[in-house]
MMTF fields as JSON, N, C-alpha, C and O atoms, coordinates in Angstrom:
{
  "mmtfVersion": "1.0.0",
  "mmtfProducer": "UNKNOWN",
  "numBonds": 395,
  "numAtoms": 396,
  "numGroups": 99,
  "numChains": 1,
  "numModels": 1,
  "chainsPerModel": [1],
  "groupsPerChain": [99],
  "chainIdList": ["A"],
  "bondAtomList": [4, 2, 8, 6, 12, 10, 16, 14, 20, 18, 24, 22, 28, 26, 32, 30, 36, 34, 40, 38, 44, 42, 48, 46, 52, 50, 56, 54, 60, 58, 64, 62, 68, 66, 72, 70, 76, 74, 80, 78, 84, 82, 88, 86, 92, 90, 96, 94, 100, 98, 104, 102, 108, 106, 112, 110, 116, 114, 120, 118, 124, 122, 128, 126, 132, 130, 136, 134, 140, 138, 144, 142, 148, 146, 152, 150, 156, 154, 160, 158, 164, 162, 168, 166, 172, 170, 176, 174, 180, 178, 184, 182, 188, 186, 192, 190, 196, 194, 200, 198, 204, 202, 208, 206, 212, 210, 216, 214, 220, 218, 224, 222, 228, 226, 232, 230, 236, 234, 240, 238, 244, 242, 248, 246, 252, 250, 256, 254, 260, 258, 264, 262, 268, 266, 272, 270, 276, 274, 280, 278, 284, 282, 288, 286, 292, 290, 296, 294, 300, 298, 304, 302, 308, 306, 312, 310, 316, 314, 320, 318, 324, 322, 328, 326, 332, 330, 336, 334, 340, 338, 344, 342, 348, 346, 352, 350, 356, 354, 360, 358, 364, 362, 368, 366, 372, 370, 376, 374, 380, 378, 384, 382, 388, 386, 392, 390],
  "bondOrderList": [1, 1, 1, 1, 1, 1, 1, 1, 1, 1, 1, 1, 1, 1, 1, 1, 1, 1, 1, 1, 1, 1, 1, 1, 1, 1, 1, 1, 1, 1, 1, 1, 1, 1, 1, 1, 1, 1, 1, 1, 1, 1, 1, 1, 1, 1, 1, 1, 1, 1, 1, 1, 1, 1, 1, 1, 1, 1, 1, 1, 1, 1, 1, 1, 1, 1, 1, 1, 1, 1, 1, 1, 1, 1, 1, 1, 1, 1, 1, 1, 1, 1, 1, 1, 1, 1, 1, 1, 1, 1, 1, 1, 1, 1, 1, 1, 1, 1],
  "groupList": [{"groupName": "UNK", "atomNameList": ["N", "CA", "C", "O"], "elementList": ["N", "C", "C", "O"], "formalChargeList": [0, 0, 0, 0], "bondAtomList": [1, 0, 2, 1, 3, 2], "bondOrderList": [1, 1, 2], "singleLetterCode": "X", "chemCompType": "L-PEPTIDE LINKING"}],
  "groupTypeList": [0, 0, 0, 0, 0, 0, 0, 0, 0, 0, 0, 0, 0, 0, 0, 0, 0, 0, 0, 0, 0, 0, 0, 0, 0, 0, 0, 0, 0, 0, 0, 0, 0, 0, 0, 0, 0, 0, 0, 0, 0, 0, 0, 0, 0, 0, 0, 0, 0, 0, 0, 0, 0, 0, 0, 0, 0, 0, 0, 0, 0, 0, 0, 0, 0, 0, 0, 0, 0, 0, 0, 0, 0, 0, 0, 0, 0, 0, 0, 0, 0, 0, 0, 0, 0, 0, 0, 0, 0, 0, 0, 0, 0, 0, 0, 0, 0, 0, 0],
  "groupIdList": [1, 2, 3, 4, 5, 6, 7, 8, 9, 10, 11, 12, 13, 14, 15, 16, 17, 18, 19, 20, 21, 22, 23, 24, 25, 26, 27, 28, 29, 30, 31, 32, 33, 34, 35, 36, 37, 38, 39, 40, 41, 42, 43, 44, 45, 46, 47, 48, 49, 50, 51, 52, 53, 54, 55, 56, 57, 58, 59, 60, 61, 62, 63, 64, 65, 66, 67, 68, 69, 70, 71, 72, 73, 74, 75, 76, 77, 78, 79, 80, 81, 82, 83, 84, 85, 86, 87, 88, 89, 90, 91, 92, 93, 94, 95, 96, 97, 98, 99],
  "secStructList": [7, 7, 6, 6, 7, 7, 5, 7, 7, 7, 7, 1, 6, 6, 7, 7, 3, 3, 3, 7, 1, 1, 7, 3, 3, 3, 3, 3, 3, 3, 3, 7, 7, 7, 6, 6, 6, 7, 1, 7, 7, 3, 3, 3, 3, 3, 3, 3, 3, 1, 7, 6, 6, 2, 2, 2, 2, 2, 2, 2, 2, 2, 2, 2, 2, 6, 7, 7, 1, 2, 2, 2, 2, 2, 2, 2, 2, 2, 2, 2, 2, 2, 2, 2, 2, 2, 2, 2, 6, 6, 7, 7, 7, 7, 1, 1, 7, 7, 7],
  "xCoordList": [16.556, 16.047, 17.215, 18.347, 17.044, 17.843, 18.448, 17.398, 19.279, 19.196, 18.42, 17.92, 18.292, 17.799, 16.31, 15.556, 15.918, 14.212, 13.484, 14.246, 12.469, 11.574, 10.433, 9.98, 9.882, 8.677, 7.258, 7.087, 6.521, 5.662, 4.467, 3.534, 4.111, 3.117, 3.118, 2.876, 3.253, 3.272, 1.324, 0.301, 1.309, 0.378, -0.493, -1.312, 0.257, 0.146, 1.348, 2.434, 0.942, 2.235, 3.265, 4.135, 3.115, 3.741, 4.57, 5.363, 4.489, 4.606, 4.774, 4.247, 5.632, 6.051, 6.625, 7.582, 6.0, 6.373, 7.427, 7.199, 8.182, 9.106, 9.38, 9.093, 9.891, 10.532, 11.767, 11.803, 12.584, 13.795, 13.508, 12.335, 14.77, 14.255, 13.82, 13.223, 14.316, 14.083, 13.269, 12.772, 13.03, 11.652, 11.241, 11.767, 10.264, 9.678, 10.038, 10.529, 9.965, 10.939, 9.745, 9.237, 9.164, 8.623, 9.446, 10.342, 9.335, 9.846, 8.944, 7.871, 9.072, 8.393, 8.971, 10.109, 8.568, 9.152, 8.458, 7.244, 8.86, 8.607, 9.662, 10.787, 8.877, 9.879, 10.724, 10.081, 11.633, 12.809, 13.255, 12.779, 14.343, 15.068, 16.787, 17.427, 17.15, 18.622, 19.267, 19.149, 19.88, 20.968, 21.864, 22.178, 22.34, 22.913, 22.782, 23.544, 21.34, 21.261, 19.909, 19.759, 18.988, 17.899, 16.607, 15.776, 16.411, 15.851, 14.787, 15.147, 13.911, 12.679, 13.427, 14.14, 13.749, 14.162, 13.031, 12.21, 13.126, 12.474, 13.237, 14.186, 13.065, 13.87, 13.017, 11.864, 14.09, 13.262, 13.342, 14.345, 12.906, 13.596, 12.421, 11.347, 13.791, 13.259, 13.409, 14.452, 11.948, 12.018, 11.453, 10.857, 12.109, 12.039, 11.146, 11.127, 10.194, 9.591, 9.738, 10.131, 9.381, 9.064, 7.838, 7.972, 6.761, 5.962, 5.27, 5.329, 4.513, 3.449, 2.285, 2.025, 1.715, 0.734, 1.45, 1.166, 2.586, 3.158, 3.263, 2.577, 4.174, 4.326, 3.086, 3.293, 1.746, 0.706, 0.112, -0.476, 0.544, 0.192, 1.03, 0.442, 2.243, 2.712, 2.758, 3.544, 1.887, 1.395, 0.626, 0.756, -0.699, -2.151, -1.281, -1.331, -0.824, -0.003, 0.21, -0.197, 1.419, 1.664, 0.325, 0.439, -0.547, -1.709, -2.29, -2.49, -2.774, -3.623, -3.4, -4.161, -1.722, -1.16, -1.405, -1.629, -1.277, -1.825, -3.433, -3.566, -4.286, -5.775, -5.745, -5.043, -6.756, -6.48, -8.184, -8.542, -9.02, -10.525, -11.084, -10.703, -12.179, -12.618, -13.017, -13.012, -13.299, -13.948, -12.828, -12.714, -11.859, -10.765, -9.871, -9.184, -10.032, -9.108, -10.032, -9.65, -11.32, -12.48, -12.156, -11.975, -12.075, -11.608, -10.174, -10.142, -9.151, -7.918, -7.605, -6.41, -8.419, -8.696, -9.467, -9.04, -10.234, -11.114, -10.305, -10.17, -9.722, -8.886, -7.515, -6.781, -7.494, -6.1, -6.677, -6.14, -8.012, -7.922, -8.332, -7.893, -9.256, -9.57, -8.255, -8.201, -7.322, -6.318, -5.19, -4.818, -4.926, -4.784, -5.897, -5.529, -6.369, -7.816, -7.167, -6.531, -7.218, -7.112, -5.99, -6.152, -4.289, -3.213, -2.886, -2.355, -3.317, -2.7, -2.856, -2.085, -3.688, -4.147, -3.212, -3.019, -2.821, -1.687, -0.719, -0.257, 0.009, 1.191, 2.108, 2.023, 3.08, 4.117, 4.979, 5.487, 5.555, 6.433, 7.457, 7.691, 8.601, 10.067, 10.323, 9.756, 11.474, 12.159, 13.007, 13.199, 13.638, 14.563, 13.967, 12.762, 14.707, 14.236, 13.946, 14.49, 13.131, 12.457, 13.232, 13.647, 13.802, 14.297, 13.78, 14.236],
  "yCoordList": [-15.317, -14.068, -13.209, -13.511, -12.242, -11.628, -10.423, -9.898, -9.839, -8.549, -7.504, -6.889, -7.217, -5.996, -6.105, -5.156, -7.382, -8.0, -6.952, -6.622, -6.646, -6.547, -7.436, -7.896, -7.672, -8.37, -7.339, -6.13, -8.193, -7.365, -8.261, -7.575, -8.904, -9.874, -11.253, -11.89, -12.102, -12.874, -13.98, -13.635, -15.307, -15.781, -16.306, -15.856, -17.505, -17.656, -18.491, -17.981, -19.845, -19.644, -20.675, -21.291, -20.782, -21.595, -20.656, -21.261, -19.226, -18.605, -17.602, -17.56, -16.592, -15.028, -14.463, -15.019, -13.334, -12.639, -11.082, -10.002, -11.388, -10.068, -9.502, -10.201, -8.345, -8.135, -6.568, -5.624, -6.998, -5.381, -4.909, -4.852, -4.275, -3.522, -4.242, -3.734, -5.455, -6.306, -7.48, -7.92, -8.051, -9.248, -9.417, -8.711, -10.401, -10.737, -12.081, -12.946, -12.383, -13.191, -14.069, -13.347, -15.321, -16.415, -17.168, -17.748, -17.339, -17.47, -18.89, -18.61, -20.078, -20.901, -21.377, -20.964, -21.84, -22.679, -23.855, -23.662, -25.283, -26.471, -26.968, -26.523, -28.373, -29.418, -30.216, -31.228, -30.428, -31.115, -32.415, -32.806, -32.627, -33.851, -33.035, -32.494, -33.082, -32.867, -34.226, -35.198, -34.513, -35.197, -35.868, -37.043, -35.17, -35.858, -36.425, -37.243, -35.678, -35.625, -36.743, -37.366, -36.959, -37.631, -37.191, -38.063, -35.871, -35.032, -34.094, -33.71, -33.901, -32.559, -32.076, -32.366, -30.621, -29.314, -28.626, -29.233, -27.244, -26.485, -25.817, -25.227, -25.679, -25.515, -24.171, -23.809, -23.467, -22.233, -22.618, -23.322, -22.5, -22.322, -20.989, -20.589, -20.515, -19.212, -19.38, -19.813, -18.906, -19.279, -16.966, -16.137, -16.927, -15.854, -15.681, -16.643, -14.13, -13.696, -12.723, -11.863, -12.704, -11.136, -9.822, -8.653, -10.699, -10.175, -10.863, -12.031, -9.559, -10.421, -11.376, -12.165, -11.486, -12.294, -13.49, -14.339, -13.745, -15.337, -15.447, -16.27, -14.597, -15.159, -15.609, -16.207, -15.196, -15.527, -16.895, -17.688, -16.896, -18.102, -19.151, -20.18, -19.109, -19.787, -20.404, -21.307, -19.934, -20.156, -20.823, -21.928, -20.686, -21.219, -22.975, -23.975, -23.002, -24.063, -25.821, -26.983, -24.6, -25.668, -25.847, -26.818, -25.378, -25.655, -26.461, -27.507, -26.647, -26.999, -28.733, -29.699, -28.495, -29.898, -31.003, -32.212, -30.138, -30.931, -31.659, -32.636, -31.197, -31.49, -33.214, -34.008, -33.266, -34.856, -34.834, -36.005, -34.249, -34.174, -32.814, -31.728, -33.068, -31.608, -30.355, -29.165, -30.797, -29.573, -29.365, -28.179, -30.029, -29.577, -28.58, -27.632, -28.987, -27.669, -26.563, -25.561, -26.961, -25.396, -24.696, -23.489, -24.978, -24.887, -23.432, -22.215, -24.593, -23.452, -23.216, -22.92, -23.106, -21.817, -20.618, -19.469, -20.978, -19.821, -19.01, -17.806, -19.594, -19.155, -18.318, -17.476, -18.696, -18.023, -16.699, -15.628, -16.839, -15.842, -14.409, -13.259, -15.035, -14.169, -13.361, -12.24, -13.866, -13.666, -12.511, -11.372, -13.149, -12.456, -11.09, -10.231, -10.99, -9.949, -9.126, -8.136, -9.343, -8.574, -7.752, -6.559, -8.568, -8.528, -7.506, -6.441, -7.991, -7.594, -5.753, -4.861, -5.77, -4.025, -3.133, -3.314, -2.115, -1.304, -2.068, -1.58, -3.333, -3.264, -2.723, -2.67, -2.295, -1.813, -2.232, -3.152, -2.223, -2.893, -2.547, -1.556, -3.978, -3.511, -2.621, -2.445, -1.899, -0.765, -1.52, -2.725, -0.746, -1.46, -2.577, -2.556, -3.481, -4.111, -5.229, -5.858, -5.527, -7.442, -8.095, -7.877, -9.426, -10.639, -11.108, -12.133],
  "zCoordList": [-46.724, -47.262, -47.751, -47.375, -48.498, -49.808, -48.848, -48.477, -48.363, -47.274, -47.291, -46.348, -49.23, -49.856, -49.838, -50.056, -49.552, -50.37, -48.975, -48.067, -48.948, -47.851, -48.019, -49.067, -46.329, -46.926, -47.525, -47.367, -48.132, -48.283, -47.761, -48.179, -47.381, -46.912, -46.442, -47.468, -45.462, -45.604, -46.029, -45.436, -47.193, -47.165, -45.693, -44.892, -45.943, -44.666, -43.755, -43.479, -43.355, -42.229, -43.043, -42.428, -44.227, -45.199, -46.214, -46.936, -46.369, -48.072, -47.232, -46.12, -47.779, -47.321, -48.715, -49.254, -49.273, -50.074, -50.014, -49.471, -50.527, -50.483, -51.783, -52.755, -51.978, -53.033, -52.811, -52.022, -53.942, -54.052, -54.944, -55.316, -55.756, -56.753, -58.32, -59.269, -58.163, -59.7, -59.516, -60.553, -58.522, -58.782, -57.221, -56.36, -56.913, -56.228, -55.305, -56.031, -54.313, -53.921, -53.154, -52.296, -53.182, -52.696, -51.983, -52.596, -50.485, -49.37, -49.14, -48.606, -49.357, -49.093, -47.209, -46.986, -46.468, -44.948, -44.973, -44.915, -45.053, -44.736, -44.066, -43.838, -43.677, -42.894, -43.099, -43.378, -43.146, -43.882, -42.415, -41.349, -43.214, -42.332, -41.955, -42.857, -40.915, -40.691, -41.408, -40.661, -42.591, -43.175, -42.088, -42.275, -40.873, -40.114, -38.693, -38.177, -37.964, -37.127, -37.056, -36.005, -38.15, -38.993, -38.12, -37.864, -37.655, -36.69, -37.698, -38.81, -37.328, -38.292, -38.079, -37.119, -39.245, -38.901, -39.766, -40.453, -39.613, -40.4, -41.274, -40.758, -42.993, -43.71, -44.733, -44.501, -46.107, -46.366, -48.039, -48.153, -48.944, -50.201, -50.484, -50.036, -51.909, -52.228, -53.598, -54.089, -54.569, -55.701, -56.07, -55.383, -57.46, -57.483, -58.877, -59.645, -59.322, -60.493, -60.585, -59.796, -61.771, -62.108, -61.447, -61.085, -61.539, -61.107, -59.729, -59.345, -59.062, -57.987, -58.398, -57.49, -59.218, -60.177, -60.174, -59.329, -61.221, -61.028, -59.714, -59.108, -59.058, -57.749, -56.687, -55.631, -57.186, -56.468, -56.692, -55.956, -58.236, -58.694, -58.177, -57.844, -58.044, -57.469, -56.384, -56.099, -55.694, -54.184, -54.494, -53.969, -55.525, -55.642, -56.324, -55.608, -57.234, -57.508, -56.806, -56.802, -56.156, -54.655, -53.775, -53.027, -53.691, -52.447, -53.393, -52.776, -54.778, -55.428, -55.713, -55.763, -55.885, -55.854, -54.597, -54.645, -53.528, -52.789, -52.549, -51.812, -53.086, -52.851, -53.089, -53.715, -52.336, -52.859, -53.347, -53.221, -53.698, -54.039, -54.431, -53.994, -55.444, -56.06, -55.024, -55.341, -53.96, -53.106, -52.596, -52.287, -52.341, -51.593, -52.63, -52.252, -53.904, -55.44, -54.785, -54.181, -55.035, -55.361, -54.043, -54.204, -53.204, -51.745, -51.719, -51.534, -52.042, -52.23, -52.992, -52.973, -54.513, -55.875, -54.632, -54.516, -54.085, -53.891, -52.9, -53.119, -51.766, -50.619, -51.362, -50.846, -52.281, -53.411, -53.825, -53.544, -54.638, -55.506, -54.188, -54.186, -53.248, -52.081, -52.038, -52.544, -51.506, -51.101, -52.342, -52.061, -53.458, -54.61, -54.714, -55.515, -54.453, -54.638, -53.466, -53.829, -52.32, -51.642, -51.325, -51.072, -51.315, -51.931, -52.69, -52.378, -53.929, -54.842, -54.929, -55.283, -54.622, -55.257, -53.887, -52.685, -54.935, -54.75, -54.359, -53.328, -54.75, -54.176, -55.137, -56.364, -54.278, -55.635, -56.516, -55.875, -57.601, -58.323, -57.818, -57.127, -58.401, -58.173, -59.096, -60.175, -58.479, -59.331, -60.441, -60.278, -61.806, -62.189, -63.055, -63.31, -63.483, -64.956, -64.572, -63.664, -65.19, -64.975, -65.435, -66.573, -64.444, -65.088, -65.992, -66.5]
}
């Protein structure tokens, strides 16, 4: 995490959203491999936007990729946009200029 970012929500126990004054910061946590130890660890990557919208989408994305069947997409489209819906309204923008 960024020092400056705060969170502003996490999705759920996979996705945490933050942002500072210029974009939005997608906090993904999955499971990785230790390279040397050949042990699970738990690992973070952080992909960044402009706005909360891509960045929501970006969440819906990755969940969607995973489905392996139609009820399972319609499933987490719907659990997304819920979520986006509820989210989204009033959060605030970053200060400062869009990447």
């Amino acid at each position: 995490m960024t020092p400056k970012a705060k969170l502003l929500f996490t999705v759920n126990d996979r996705f945490q959203i933050l942002a500072d004054n210029y974009c939005y910061h997608l906090v993904e946590t999955y499971k990785g491999i230790n390279k040397k130890t050949k042990e699970a660890k738990e690992q973070q990557r952080t992909s960044y936007y402009p706005s909360l919208e891509q960045c929501l989408r970006a969440v819906k994305d990755v969940e969607v990729k995973e489905c392996t069947g139609v009820d399972e997409i319609l499933e987490a489209l719907q659990r997304s946009y819920t979520v986006s819906q509820e989210v989204a309204k009033g959060m605030p923008k970053p200060e400062g200029k869009s990447i």
